[in-house]
Structure formats: C-alpha cells, structure tokens
C-alpha positions as CSV (number, residue, x, y, z in Angstrom):
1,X,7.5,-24.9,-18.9
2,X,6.6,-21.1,-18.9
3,X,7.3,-19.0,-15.7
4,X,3.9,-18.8,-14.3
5,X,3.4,-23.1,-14.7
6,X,6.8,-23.0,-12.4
7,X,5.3,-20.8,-10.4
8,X,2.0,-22.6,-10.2
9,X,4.1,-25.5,-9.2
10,X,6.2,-23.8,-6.6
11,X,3.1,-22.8,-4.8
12,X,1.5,-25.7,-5.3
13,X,4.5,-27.9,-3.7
14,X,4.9,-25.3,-0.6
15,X,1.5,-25.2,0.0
16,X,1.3,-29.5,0.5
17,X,4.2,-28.8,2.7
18,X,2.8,-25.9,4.7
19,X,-1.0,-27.8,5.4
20,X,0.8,-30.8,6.8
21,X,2.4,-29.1,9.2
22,X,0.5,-26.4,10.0
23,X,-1.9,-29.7,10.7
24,X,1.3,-31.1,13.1
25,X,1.0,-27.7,15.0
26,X,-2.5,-27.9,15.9
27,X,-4.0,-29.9,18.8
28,X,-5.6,-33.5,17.1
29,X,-9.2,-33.6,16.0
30,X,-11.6,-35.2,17.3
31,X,-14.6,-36.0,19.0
32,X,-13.3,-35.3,22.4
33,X,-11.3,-32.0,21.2
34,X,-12.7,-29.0,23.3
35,X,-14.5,-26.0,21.9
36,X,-11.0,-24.0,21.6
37,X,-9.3,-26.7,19.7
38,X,-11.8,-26.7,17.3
39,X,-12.1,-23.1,17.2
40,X,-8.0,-22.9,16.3
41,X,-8.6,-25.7,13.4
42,X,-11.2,-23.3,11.7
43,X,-9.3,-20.2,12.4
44,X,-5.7,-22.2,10.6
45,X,-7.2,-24.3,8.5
46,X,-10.4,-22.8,6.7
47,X,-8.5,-22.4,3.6
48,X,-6.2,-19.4,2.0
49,X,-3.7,-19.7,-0.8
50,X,-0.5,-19.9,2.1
51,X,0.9,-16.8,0.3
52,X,3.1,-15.6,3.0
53,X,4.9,-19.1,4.5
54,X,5.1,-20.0,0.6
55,X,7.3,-16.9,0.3
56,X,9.6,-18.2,3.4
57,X,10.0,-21.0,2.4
58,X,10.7,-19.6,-1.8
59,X,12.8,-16.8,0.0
60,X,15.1,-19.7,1.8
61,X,15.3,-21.9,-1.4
62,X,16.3,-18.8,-3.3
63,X,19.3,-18.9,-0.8
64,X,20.0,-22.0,-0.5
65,X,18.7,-23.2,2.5
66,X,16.7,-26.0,3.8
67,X,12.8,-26.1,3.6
68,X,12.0,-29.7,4.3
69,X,10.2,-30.8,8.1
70,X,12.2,-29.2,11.0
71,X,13.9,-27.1,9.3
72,X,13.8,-23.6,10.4
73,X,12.7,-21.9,7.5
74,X,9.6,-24.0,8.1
75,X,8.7,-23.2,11.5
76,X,9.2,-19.8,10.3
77,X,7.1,-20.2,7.4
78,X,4.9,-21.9,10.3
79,X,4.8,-19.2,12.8
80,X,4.3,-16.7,10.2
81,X,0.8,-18.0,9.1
82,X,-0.1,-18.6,12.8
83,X,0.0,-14.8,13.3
84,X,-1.5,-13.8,9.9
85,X,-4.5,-16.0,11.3
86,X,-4.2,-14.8,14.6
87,X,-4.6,-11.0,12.8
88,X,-7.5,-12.2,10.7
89,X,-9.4,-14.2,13.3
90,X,-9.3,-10.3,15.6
91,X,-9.9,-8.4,12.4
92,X,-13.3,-10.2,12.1
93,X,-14.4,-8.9,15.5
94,X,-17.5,-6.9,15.7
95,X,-15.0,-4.1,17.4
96,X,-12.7,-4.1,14.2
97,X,-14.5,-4.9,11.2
98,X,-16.9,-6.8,11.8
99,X,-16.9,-9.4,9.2
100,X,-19.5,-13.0,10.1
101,X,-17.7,-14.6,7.3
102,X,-14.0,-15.6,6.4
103,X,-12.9,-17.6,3.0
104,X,-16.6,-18.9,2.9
105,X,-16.9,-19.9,6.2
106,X,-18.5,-18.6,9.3
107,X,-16.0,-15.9,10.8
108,X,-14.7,-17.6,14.2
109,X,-16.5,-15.0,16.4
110,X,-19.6,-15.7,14.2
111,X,-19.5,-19.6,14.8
112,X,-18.0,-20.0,18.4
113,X,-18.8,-16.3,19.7
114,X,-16.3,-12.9,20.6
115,X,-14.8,-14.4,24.3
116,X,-13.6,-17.4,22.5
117,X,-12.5,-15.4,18.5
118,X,-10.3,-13.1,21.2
119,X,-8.6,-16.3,23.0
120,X,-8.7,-18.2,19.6
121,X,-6.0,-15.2,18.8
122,X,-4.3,-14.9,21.6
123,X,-3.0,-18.5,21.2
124,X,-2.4,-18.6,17.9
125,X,0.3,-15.3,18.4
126,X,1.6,-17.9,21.0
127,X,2.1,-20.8,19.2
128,X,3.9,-18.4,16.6
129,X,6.2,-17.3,19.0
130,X,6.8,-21.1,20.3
131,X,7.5,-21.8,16.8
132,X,10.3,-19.5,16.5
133,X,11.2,-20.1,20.2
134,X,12.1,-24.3,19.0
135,X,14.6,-23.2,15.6
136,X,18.4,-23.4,15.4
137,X,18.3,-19.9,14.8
138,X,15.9,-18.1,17.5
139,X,17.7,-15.4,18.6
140,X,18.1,-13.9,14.8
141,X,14.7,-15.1,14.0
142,X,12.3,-13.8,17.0
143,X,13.3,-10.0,16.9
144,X,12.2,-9.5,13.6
145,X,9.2,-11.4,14.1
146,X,8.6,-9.4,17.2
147,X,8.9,-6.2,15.4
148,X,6.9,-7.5,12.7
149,X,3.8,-8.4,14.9
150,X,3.8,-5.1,16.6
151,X,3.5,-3.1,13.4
152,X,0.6,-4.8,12.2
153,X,-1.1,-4.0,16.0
154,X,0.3,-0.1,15.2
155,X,-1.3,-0.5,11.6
156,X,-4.8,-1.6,12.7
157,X,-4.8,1.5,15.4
158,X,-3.6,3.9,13.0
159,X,-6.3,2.7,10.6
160,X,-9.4,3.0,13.5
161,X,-8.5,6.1,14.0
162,X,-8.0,6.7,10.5
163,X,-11.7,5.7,10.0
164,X,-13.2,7.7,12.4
165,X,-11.9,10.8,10.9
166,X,-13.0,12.9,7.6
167,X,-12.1,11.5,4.7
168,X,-11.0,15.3,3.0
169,X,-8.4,14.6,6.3
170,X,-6.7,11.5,4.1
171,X,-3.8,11.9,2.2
172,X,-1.1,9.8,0.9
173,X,1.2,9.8,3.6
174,X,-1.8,8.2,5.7
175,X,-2.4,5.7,3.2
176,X,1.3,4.7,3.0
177,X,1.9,4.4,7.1
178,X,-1.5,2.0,7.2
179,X,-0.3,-0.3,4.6
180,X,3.3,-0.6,5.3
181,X,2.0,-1.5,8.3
182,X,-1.3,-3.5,8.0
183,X,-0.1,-5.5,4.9
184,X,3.6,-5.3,3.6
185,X,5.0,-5.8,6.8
186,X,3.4,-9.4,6.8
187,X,4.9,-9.7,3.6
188,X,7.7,-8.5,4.2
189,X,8.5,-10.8,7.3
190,X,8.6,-14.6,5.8
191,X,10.8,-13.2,2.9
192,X,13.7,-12.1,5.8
193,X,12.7,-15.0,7.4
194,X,13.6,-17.0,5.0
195,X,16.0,-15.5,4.3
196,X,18.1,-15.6,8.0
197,X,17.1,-19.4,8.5
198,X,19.0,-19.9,4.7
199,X,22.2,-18.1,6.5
200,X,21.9,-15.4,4.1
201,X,24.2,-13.1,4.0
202,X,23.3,-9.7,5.0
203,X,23.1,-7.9,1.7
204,X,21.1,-10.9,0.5
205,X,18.6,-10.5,3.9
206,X,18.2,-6.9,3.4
207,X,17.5,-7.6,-0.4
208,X,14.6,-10.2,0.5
209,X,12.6,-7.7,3.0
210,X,13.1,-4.8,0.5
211,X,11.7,-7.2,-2.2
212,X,9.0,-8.5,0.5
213,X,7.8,-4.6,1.3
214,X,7.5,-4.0,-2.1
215,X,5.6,-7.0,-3.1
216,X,3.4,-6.1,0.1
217,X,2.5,-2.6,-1.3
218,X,1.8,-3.9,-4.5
219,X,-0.6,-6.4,-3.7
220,X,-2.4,-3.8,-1.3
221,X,-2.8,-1.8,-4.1
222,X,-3.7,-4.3,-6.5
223,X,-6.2,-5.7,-4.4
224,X,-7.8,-1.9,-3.8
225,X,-7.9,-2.1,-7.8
226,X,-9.8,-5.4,-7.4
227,X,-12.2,-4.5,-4.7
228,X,-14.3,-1.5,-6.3
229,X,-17.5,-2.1,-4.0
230,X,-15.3,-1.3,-1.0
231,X,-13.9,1.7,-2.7
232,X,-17.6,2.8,-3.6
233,X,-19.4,1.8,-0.3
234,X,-16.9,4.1,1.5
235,X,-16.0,1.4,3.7
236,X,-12.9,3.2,5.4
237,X,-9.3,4.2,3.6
238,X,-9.0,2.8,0.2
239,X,-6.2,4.0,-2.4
240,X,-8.8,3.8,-4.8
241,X,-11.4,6.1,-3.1
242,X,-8.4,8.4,-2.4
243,X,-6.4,8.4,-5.6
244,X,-8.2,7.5,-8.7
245,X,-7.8,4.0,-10.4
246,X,-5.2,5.7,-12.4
247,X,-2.9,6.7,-9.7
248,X,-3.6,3.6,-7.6
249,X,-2.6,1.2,-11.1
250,X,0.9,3.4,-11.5
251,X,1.5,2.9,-7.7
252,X,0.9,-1.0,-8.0
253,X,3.1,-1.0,-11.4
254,X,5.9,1.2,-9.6
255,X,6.0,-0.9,-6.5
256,X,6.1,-4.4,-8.4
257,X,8.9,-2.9,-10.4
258,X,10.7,-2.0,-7.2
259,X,10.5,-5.6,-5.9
260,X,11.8,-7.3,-9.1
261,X,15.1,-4.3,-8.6
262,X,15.7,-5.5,-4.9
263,X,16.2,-9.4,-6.3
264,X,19.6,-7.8,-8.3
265,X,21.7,-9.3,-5.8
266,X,20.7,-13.0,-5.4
267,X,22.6,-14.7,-8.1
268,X,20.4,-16.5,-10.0
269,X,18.1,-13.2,-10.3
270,X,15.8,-15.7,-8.2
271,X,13.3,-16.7,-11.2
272,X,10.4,-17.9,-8.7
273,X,10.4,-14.6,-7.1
274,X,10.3,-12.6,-10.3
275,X,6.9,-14.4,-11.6
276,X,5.7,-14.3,-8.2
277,X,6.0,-10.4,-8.0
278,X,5.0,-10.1,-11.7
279,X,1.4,-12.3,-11.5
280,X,0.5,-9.8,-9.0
281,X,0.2,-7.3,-11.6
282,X,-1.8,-10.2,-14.4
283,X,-4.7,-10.3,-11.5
284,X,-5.6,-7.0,-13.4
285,X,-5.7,-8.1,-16.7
C-alpha cells in the first residue's frame, strides 16, 4: 500500500469517526427541531473534508493515545471543528465577506438570515468550549484552545483592516501576521491537542504545534496558488497578488519542508503525518 492509499485510509477512517459524533453533539433532527437546531445541523454538518479534527485525532495516534468515543482526543478533535464552523458560519456574514454559499449549500445567513447566522456562532464557540470543559484533561486542554480562538478573532480584524487599506501598503510581514493567525493557528491547534490528550511529552507537544503551524502556512499558501480568480479579482490580501506565483510556490515548498523537520522527534518519524504534509504540496501538480 503506497503512502498516499494509507493516508487516504487514515482520513477516510477519522472522518466516519468524527461525523458520528460530531452528529452525537448536535441537538436530534426532526420535525419538531426549532429554527436554531436546524440552523447548527447545516452550519456542522454541510460537508468539509474534517481536515483539522482528522489531524487531532492522527496527532494523538502518532503518540500513542486513545481516539476511540469519549476519549479526549475526540472531544478535542470535536470542539475543534465546532469552532472552525463557528469561524466559517461568521465569515459568511454580509459584514465579513459576504459569501450566500458554503460547500454548495446556501451560506447559513443566506438560508435562515444574519440574527440567527450570528447566534448559530455563538453556540457553536460554546459547545466547543463544553467539549473541552467534559475531558480528563481540561485544564491542559482549554488554555490552548482559548488562545487559539482568540487569534483567529485578532486575524480576521487584522485582515478588515488590512482590506480597507492600499494595497502598495502590504508587505510580507502583513501577510505572515493574517495567516498565522486566520489559518495556521486552526491548524496548528488539534495537532497540540492531540497531542496533550495522548500525554505527550513536552518536546513531543511542542514538535506537533510546530509541525501543525507549518502545515497551516503551507496550505494557505497552496490554496492562494489554487485560487487565481481571487488573486486576479483583487478580492483583499492574497500571497499571490502580493508575491508572484513564484515566490508564493517557494514559500509553500519551504513551509511543507519545515513541518516534515518538526516530526524528527516522534519516534516512528510519524509516517501519516509526513504524507499528510507532503499531498499538500501534489494539489499543485
């Protein structure tokens, strides 16, 4: 079996895992569920690829830990794709970016209008929390999380205000704080997760979150790379409206690189993770 069927496999298995109970975490459907329970169910479960609570739970098997139902690393895989929905579901908003459609669906403010899309999020950032609040683990596992969902709030100021300003005003160093911020640090959150609710040591915990930001800037830049009509619209910072496609690829190839150094000190060299952080860079070819 080559590395990317494993992988396929791997993501295919933690995704089963993550829809049931992402499902369990939900209020029941039916015909008597009210207009915000049904609102939550298209916000969660519209589809996505699971990327992120994959990674906890691949982070935590990479350590040895526990993944199965009630485990920790899977209300942290959980609570992890609660707020990346919650961040999605406000994103969409006519006062951010204004998006009526999500994955192929009807954005939520689109289908059950603003008042509810904003309460929609609200919860969802709760039920993340109340996630966390039920593991073994809590105290290790809700500051990180914490810290984790206020970057992503500081990354979505920095880039309104980015937007509102000259692009000849953009540099780099811009680029870098919105990203770190608006996308690794999403990434970079299930992978120390995962990581804390294996009983990592610490080496091993900082290892994972390097290895998570990296992967995080990569597949920002990658997906710059992929999205050219953004980059030609103008529609607000893009590395490739800022750097060139040639800069943006080397940036993309540097930071994949840098993820596959910070798995050095797991001892199996954590094969799922490599492939994972290498088929990044195969969405290019």
């Amino acid at each position: 079996m080559t590395a990317v069927e494993t992988l396929d496999a791997a993501l295919a298995r933690t995704r089963a895992t993550i829809e049931a109970a992402l499902r369990d975490a939900l209020p029941p459907p039916g015909e008597a569920a009210s207009a915000l329970d049904q609102a939550l169910a298209h916000a969660v479960m519209g589809g996505g690829k699971r990327v992120r609570p994959s990674l906890a739970l691949l982070c935590a098997e990479a350590c040895g830990g526990e993944t199965g139902p009630g485990s920790d690393a899977l209300r942290a895989a959980i609570a992890v794709e609660l707020l990346h929905c919650y961040t999605l579901v406000h994103d969409d908003l006519p006062a951010m970016d204004n998006d009526t459609e999500r994955r192929g669906q009807p954005s939520v403010w689109t289908k059950f209008g603003e008042d509810l899309a904003i309460l929609v999020g609200d919860r969802l950032q709760a039920m993340a929390f109340g996630q966390l609040a039920g593991c073994r683990r809590a105290a290790s596992l809700l500051g990180p999380f914490a810290s984790a969902a206020t970057l992503v709030v500081d990354g979505q100021v920095a880039d309104l205000a980015t937007a509102k300003q000259p692009p000849e005003t953009w540099d780099e160093t811009t680029l870098y704080g919105v990203y770190a911020f608006k996308t690794a640090a999403l990434i970079r959150l299930p992978c120390l997760l995962g990581a804390i609710a294996a009983d990592a040591p610490a080496p091993v915990q900082t290892a994972l979150a390097d290895y998570g930001r990296e992967v995080g800037l990569a597949f920002q830049f990658v997906d710059d790379l992929l999205d050219t009509a953004q980059a030609d619209a103008g529609d607000g910072l893009n590395a490739l409206r800022l750097l060139g496609p040639k800069r943006v690829r080397h940036l993309a190839e540097t930071h994949t690189q840098a993820a596959l150094n910070a798995l050095a000190p797991l001892p199996d060299g954590a094969p799922t993770l490599r492939a994972f952080a290498q088929s990044l860079l195969t969405r290019l070819v």
